[in-house]
PyMOL Python script that loads the backbone (N, CA, C, O; Angstrom):
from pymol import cmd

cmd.read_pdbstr("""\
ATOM      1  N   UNK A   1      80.332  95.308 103.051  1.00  0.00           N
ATOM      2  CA  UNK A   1      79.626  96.148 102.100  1.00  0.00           C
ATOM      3  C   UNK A   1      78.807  95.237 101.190  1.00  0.00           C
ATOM      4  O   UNK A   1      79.453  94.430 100.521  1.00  0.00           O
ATOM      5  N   UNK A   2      77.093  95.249 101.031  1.00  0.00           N
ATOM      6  CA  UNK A   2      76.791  94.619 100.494  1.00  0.00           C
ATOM      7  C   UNK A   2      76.098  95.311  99.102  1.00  0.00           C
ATOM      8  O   UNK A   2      75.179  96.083  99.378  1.00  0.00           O
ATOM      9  N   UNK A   3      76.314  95.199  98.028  1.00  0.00           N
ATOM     10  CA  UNK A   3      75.322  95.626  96.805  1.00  0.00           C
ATOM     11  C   UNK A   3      74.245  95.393  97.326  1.00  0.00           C
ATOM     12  O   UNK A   3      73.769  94.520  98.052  1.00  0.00           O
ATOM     13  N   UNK A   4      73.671  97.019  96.475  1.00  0.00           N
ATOM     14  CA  UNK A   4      71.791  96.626  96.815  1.00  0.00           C
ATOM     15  C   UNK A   4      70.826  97.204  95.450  1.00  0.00           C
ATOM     16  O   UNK A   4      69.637  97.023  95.187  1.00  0.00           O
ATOM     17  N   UNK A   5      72.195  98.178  94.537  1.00  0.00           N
ATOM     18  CA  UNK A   5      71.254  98.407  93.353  1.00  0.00           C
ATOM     19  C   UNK A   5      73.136  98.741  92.436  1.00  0.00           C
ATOM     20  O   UNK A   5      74.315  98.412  92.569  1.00  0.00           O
ATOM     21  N   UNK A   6      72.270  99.564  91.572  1.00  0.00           N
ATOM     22  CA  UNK A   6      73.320  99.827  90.698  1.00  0.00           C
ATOM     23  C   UNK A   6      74.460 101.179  91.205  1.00  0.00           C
ATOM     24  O   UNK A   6      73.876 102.149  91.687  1.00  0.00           O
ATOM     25  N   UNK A   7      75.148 101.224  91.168  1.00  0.00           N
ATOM     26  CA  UNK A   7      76.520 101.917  92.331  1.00  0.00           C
ATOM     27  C   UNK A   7      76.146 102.257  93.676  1.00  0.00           C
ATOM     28  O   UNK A   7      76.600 103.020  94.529  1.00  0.00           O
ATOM     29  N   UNK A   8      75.034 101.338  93.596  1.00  0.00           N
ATOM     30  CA  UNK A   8      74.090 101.432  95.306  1.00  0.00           C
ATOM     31  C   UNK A   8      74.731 100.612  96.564  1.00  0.00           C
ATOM     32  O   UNK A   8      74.757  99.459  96.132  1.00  0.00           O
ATOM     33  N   UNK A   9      75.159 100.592  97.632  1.00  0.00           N
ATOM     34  CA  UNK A   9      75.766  99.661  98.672  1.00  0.00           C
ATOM     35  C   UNK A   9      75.232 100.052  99.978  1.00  0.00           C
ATOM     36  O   UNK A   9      74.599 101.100 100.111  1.00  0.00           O
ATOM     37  N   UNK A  10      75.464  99.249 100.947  1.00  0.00           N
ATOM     38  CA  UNK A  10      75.036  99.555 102.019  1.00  0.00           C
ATOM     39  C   UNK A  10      76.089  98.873 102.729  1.00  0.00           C
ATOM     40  O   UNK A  10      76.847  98.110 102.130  1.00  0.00           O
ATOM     41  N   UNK A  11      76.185  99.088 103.922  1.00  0.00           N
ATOM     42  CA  UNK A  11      77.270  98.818 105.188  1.00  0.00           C
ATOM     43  C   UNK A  11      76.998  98.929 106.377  1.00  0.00           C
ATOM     44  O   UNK A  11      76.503 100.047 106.524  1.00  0.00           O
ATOM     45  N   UNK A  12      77.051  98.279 107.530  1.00  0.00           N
ATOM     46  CA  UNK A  12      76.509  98.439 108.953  1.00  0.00           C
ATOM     47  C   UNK A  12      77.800  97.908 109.777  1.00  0.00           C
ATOM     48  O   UNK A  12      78.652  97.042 109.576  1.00  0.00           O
ATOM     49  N   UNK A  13      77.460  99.096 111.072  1.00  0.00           N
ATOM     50  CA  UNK A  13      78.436  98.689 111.814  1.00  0.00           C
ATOM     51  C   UNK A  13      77.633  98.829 113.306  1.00  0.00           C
ATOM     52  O   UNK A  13      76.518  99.304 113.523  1.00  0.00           O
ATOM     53  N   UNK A  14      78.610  98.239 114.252  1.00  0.00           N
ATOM     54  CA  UNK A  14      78.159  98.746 115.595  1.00  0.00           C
ATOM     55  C   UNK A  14      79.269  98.710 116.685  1.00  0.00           C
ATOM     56  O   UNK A  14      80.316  98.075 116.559  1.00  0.00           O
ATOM     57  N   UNK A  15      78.969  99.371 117.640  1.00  0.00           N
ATOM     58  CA  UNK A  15      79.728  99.716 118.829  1.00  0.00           C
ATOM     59  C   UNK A  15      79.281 100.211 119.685  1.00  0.00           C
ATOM     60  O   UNK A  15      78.622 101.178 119.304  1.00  0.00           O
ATOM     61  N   UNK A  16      79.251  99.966 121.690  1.00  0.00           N
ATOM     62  CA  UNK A  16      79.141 101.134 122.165  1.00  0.00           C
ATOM     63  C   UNK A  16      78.911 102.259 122.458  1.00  0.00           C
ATOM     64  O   UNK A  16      78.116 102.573 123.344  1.00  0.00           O
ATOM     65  N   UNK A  17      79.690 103.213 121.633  1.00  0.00           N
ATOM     66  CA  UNK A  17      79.814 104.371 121.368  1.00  0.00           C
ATOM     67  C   UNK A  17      79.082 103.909 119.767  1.00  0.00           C
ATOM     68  O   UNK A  17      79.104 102.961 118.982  1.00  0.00           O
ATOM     69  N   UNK A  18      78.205 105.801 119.965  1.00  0.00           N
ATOM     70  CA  UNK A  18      77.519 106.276 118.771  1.00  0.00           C
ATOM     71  C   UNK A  18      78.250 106.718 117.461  1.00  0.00           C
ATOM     72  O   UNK A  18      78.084 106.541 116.255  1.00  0.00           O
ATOM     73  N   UNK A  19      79.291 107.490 118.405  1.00  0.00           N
ATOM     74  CA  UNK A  19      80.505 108.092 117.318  1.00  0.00           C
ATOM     75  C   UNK A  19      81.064 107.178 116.770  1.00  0.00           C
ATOM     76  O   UNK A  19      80.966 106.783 115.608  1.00  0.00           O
ATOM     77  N   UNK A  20      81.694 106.805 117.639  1.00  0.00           N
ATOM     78  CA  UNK A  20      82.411 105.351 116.639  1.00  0.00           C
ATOM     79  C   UNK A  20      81.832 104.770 115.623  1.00  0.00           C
ATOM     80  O   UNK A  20      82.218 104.852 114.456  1.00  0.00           O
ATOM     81  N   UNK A  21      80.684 104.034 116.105  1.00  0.00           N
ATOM     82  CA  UNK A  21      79.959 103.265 115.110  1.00  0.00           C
ATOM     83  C   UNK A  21      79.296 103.576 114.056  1.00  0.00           C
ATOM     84  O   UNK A  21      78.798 102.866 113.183  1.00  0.00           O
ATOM     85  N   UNK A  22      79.344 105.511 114.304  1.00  0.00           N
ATOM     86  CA  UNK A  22      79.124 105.833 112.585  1.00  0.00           C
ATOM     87  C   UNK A  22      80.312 106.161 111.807  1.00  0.00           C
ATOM     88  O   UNK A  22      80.277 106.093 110.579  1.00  0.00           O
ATOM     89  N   UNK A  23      81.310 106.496 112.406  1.00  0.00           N
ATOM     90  CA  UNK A  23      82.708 106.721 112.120  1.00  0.00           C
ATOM     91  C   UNK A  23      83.367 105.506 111.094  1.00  0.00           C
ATOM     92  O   UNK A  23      83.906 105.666 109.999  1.00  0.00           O
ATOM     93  N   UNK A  24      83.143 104.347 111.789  1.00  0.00           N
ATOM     94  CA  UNK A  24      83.350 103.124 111.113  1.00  0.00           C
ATOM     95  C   UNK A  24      82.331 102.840 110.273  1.00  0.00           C
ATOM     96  O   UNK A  24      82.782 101.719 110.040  1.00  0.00           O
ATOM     97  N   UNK A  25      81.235 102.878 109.535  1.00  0.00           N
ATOM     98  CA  UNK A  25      80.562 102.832 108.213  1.00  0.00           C
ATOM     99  C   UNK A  25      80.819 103.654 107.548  1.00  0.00           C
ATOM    100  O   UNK A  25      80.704 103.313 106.371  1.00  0.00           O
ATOM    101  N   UNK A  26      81.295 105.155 107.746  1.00  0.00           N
ATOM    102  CA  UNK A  26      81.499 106.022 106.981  1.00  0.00           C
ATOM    103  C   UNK A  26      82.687 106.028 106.601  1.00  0.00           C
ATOM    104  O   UNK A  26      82.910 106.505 105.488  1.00  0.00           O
ATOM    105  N   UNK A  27      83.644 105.581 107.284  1.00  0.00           N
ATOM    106  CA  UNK A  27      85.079 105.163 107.032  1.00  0.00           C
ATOM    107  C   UNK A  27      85.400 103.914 106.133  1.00  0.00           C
ATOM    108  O   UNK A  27      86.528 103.899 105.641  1.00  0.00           O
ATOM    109  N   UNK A  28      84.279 102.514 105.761  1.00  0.00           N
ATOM    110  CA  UNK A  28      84.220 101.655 104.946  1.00  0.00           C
ATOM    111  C   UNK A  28      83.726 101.828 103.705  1.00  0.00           C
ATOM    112  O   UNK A  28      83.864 101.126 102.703  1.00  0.00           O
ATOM    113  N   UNK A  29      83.031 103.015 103.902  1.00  0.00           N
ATOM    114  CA  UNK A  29      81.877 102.902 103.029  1.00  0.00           C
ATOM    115  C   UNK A  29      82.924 103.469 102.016  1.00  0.00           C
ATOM    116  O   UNK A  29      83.114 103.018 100.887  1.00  0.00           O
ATOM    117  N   UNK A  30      83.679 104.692 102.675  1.00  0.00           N
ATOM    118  CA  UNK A  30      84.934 105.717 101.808  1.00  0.00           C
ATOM    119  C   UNK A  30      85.599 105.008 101.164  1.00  0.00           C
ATOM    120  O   UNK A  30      85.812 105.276  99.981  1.00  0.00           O
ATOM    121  N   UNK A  31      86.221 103.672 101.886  1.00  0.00           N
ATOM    122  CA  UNK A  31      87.157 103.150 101.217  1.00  0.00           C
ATOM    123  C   UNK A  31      86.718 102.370 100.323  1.00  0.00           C
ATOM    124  O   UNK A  31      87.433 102.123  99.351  1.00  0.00           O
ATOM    125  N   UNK A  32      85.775 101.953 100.414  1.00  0.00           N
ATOM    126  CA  UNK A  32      84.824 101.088  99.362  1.00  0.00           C
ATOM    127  C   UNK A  32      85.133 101.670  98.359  1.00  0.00           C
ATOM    128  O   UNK A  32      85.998 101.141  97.661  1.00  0.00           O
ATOM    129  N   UNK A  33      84.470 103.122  97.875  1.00  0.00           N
ATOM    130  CA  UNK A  33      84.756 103.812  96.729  1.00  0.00           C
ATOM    131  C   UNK A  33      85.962 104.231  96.797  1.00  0.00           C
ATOM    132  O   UNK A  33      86.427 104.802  95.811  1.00  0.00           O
ATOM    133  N   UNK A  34      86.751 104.054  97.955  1.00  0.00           N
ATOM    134  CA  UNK A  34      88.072 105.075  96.967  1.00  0.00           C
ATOM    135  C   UNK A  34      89.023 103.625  96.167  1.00  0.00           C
ATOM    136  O   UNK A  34      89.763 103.654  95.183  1.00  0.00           O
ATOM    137  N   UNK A  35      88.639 102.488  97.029  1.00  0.00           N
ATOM    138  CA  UNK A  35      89.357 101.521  96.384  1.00  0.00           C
ATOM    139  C   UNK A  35      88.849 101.351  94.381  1.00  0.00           C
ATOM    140  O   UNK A  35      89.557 100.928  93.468  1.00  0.00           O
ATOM    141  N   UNK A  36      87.879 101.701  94.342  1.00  0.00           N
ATOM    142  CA  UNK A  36      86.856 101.213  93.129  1.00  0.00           C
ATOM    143  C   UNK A  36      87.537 102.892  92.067  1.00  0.00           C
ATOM    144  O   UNK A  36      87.437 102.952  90.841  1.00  0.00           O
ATOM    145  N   UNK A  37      88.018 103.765  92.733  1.00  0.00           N
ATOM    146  CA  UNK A  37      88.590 104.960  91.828  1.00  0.00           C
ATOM    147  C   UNK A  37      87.422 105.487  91.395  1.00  0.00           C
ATOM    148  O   UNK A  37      87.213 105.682  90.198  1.00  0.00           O
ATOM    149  N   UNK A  38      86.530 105.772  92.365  1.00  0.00           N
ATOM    150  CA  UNK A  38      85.442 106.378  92.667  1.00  0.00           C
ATOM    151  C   UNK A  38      84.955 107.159  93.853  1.00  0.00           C
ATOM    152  O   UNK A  38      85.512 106.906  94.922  1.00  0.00           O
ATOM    153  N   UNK A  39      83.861 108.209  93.840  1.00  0.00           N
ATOM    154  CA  UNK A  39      84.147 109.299  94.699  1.00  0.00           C
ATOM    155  C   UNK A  39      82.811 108.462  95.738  1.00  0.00           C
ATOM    156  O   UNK A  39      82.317 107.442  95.259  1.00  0.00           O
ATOM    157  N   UNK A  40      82.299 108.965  97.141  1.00  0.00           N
ATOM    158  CA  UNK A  40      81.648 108.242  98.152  1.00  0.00           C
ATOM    159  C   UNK A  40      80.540 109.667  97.665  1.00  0.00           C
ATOM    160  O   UNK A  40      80.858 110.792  97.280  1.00  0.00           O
ATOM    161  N   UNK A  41      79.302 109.109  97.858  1.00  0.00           N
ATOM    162  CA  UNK A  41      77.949 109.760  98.015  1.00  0.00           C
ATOM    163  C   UNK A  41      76.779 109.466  99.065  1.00  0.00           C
ATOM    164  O   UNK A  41      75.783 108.829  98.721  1.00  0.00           O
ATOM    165  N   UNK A  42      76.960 110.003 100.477  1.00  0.00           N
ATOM    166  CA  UNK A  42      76.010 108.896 101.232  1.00  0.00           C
ATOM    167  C   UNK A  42      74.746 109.521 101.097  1.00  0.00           C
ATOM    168  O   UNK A  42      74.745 110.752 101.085  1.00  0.00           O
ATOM    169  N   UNK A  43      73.453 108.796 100.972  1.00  0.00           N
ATOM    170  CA  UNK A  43      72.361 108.746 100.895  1.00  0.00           C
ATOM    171  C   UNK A  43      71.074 108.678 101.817  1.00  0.00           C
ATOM    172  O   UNK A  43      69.929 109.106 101.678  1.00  0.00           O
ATOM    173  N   UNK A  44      71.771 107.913 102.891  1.00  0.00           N
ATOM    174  CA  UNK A  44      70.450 107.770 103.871  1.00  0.00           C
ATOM    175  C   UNK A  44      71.555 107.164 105.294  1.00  0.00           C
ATOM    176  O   UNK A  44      72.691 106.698 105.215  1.00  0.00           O
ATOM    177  N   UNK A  45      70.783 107.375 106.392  1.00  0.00           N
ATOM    178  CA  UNK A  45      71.785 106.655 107.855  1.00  0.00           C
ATOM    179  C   UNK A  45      70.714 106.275 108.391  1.00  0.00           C
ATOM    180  O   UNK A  45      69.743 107.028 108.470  1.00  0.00           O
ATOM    181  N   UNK A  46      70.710 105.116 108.822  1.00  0.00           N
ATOM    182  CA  UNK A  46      70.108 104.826 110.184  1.00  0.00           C
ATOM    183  C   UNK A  46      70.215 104.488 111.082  1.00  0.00           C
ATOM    184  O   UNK A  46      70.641 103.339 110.962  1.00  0.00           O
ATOM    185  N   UNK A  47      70.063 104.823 112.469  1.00  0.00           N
ATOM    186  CA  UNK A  47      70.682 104.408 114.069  1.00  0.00           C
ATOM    187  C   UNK A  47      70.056 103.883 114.722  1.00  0.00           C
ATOM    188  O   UNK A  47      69.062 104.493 115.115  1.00  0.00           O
ATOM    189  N   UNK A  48      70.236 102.718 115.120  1.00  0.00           N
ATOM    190  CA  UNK A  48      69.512 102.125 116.060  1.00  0.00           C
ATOM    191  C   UNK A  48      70.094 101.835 117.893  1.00  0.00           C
ATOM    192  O   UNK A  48      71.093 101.163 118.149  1.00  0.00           O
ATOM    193  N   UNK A  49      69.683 102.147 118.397  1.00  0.00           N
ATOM    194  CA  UNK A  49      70.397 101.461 119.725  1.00  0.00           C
ATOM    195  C   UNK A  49      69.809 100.512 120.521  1.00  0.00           C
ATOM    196  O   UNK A  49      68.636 100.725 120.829  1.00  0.00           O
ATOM    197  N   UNK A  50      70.129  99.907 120.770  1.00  0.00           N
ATOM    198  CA  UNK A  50      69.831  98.581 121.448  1.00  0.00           C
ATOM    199  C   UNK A  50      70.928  98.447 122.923  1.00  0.00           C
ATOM    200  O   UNK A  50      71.065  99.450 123.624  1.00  0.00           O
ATOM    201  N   UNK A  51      71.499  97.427 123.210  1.00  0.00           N
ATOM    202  CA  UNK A  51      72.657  97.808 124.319  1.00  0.00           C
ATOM    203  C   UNK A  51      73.711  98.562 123.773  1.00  0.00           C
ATOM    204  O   UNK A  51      74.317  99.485 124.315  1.00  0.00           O
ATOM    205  N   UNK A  52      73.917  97.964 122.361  1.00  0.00           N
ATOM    206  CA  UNK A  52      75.197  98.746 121.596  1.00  0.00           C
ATOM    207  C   UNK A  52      74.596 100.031 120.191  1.00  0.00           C
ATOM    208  O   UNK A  52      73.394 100.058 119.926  1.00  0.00           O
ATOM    209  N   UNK A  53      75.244 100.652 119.697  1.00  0.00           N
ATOM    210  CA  UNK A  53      74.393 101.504 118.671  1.00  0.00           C
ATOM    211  C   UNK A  53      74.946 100.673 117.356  1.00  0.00           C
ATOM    212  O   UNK A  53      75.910  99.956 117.088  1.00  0.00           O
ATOM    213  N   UNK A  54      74.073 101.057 116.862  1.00  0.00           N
ATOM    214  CA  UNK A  54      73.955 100.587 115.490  1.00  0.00           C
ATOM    215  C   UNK A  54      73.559 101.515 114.085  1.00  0.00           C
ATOM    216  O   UNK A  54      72.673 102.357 113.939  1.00  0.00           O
ATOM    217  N   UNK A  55      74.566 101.014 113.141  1.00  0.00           N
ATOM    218  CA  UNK A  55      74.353 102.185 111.929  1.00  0.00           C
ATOM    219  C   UNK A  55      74.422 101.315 110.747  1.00  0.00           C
ATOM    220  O   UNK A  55      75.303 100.468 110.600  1.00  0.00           O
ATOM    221  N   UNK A  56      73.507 101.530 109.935  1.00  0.00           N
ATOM    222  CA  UNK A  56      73.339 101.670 108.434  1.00  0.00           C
ATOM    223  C   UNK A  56      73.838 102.549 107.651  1.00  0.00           C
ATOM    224  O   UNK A  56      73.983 103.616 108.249  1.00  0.00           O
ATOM    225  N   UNK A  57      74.258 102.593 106.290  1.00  0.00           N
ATOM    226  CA  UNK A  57      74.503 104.031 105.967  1.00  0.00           C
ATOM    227  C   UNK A  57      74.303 103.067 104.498  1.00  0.00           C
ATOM    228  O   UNK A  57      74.900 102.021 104.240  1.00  0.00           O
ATOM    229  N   UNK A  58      73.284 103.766 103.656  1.00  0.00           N
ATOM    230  CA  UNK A  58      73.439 103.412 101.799  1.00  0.00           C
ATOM    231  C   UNK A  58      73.868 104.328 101.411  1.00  0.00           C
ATOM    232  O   UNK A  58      73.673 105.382 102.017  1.00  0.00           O
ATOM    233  N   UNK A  59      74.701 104.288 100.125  1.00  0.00           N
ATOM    234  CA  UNK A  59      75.487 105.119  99.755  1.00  0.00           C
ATOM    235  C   UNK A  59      76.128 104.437  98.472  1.00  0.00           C
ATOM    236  O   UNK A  59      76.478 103.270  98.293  1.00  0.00           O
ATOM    237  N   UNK A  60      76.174 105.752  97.485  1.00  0.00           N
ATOM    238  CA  UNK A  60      76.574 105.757  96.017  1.00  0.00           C
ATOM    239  C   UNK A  60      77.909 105.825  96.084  1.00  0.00           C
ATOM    240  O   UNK A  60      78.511 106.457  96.951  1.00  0.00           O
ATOM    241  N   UNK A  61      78.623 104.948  94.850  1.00  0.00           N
ATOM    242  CA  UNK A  61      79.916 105.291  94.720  1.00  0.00           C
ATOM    243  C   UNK A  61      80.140 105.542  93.126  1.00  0.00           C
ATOM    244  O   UNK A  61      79.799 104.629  92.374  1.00  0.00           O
ATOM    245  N   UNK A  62      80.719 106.785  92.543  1.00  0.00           N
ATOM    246  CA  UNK A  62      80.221 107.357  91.306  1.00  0.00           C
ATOM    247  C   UNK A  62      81.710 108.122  91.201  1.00  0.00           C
ATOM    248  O   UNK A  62      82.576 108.282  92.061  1.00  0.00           O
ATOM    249  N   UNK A  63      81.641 108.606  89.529  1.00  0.00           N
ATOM    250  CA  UNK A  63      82.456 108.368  88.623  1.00  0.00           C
ATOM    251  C   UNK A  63      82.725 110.398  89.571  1.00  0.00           C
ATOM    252  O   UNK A  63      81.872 111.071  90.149  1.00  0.00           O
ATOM    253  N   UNK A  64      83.949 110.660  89.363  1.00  0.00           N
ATOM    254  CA  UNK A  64      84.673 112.006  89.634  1.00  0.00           C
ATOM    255  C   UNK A  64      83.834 112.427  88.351  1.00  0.00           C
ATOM    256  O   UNK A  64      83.769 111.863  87.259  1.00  0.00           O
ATOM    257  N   UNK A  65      83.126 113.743  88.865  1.00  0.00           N
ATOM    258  CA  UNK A  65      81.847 114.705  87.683  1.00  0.00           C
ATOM    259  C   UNK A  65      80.502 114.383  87.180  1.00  0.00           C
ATOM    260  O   UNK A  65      79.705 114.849  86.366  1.00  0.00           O
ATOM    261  N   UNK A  66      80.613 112.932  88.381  1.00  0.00           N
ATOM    262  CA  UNK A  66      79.045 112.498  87.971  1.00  0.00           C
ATOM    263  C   UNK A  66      77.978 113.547  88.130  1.00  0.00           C
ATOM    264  O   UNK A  66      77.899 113.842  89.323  1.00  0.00           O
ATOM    265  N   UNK A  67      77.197 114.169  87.452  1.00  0.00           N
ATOM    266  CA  UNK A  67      76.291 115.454  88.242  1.00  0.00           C
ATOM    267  C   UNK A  67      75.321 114.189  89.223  1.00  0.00           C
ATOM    268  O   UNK A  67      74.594 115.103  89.612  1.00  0.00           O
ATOM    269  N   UNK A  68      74.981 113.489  89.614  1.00  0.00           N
ATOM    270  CA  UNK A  68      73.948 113.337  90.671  1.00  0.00           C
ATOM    271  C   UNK A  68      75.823 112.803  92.076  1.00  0.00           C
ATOM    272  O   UNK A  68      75.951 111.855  92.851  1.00  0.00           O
ATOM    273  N   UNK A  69      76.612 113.736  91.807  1.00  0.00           N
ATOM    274  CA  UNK A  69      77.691 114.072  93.212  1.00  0.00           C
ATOM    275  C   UNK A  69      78.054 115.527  93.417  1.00  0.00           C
ATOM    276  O   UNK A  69      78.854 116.246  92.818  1.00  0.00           O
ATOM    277  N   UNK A  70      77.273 115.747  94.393  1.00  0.00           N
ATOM    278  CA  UNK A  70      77.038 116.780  95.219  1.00  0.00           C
ATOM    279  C   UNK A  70      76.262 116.824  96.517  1.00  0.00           C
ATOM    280  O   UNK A  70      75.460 115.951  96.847  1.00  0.00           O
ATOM    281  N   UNK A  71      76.630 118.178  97.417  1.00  0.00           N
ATOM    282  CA  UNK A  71      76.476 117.767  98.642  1.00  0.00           C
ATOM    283  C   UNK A  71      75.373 117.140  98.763  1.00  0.00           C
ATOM    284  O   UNK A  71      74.462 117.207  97.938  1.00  0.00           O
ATOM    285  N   UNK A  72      75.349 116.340 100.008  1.00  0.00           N
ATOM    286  CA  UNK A  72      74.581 115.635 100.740  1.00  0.00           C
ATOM    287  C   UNK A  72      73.164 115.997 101.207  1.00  0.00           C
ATOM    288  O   UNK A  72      72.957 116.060 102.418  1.00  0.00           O
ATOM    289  N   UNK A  73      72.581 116.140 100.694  1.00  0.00           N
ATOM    290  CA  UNK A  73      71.142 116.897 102.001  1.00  0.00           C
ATOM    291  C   UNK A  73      70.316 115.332 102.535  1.00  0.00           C
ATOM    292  O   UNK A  73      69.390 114.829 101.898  1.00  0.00           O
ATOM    293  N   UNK A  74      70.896 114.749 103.821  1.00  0.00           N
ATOM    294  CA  UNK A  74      69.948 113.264 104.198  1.00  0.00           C
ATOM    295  C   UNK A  74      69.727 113.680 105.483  1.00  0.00           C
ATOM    296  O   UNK A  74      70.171 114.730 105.946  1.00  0.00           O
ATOM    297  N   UNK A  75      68.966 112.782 106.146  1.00  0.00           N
ATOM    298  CA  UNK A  75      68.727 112.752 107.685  1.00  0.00           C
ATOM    299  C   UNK A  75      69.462 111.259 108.500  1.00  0.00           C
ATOM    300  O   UNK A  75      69.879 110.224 107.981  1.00  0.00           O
ATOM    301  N   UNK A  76      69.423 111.524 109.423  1.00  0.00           N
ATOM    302  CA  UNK A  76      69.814 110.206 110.139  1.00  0.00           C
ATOM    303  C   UNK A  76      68.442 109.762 110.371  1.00  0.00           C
ATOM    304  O   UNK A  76      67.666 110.691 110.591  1.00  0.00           O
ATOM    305  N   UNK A  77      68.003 108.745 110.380  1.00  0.00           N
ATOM    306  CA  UNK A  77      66.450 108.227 110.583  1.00  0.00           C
ATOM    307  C   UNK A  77      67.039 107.426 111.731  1.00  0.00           C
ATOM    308  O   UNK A  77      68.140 106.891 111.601  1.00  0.00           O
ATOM    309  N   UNK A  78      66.294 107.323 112.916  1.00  0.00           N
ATOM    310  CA  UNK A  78      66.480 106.964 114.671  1.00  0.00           C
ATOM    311  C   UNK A  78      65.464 105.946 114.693  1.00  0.00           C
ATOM    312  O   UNK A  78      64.334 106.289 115.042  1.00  0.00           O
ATOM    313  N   UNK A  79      65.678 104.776 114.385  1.00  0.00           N
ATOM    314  CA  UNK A  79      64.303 103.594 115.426  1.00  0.00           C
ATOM    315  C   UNK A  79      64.431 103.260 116.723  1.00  0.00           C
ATOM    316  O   UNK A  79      65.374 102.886 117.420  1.00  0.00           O
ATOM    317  N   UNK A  80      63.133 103.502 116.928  1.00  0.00           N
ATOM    318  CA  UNK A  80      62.844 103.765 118.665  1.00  0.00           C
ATOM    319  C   UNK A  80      63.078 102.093 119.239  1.00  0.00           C
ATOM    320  O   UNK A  80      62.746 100.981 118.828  1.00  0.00           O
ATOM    321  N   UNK A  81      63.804 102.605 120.363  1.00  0.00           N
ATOM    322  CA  UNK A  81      64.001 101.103 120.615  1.00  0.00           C
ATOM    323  C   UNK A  81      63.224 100.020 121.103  1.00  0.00           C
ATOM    324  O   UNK A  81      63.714  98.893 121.178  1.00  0.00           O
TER     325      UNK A  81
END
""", "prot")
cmd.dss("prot")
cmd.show_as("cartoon", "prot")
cmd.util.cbc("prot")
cmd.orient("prot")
């Protein structure tokens, strides 16, 4: 998980499988904030595939009642390989 702004992070994973490999950023990214006693907000995904797939995911980690935590409306953004 690397900082990229202020409760801003990003995380990448890859695997094989598509599922997986978003399964596992979204699963780090969670624990990221739940370790920090903070709630997960993801922001943006991106997939790439190459032989294996590949995911990005940035994402907020924010205070329980922050008003900018609420649902999600993002896209997965796909670069063509």
């Amino acid at each position: 998980v690397k900082k990229v702004g202020p409760d801003t992070y990003t995380v990448s994973a890859d695997h094989l499988n598509a599922s997986t490999a978003k399964a596992s950023v979204l699963e780090q990214a969670g624990e990221y904030c739940a370790n920090q006693g903070k709630e997960l907000l993801v922001t943006k995904t991106l997939k790439r595939q190459q032989v294996k797939y590949f995911y990005d995911v940035t994402f907020l980690c924010l205070d329980e009642g922050d008003p900018r935590l609420v649902s999600p409306e993002y896209e997965t953004t796909v670069e063509p390989r």
